[in-house]
C-alpha distance (Angstrom), angle and dihedral (degrees) to the residues before:
residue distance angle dihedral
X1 . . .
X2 3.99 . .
X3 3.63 85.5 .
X4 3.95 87.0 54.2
X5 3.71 94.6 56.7
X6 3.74 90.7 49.9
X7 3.39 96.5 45.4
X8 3.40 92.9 54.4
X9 3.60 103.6 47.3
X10 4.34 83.6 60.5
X11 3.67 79.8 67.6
X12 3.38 98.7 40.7
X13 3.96 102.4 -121.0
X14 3.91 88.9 135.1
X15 4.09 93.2 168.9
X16 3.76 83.8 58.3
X17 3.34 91.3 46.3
X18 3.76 95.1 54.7
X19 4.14 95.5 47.3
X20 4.04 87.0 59.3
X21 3.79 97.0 47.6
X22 3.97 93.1 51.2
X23 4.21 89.6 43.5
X24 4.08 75.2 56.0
X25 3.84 86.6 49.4
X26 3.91 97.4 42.6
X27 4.06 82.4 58.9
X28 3.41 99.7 46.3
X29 4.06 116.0 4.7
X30 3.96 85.2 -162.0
X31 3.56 105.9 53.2
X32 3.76 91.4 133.1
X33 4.34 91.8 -166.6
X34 3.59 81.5 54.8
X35 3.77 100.0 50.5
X36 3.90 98.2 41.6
X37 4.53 83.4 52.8
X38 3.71 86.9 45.9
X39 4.06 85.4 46.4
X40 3.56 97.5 49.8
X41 3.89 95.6 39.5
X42 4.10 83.0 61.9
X43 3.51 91.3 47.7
X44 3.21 103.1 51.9
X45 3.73 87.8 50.9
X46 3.83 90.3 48.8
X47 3.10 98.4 -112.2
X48 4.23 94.0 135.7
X49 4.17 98.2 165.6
X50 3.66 93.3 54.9
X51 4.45 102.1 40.3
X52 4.25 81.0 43.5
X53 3.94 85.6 55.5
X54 4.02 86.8 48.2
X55 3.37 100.3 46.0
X56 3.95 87.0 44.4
X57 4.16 86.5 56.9
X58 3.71 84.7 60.3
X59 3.56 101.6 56.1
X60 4.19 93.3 52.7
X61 3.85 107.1 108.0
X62 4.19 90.3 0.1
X63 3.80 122.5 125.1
X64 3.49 130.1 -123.0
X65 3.83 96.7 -69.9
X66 3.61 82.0 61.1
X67 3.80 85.8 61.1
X68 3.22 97.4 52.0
X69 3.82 89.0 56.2
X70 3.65 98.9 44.7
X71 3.95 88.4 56.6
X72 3.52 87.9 51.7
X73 3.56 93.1 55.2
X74 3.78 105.6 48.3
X75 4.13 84.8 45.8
X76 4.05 80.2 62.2
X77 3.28 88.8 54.5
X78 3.34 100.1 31.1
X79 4.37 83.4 60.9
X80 3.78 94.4 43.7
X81 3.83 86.0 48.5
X82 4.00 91.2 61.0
X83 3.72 97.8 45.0
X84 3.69 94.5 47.1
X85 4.27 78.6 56.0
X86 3.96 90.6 48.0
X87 3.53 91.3 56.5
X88 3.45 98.3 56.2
């Protein structure tokens, strides 16, 4: 089904997209390929609170890689947060 949600965001049916990735999470809450797709789908739609809480569900229980790639992500979000400000 993780293959759903990406296929569908190529064609642009994000809702779509979003059903199959949480099926994927009802099955296995921890699927951490899951979460960061689920993450960056909500990013790219600006939603910010909601792809920080995914990426957050990937660090749980992660070692310090996982770190690493959590700081990453919220410095994404942290950048898209400031231009969406500059625009206004």
């Amino acid at each position: 089904m993780n293959n759903l949600g990406i296929y569908t965001i190529i064609k642009k049916r994000y809702e779509e997209a979003e059903k199959y990735y949480l099926k994927v999470l009802d099955l296995d809450s921890k699927n951490s390929e899951t979460l960061n797709s689920l993450g960056n789908l909500y990013k790219n739609q600006g939603r910010y609170e909601e792809a920080e809480m995914e990426y957050k569900k990937i660090r749980v229980g992660r070692q310090c890689s996982c770190d690493k790639l959590f700081r990453s992500f919220c410095m994404k979000i942290w950048e898209e947060r400031k231009k969406q400000k500059k625009k206004i």
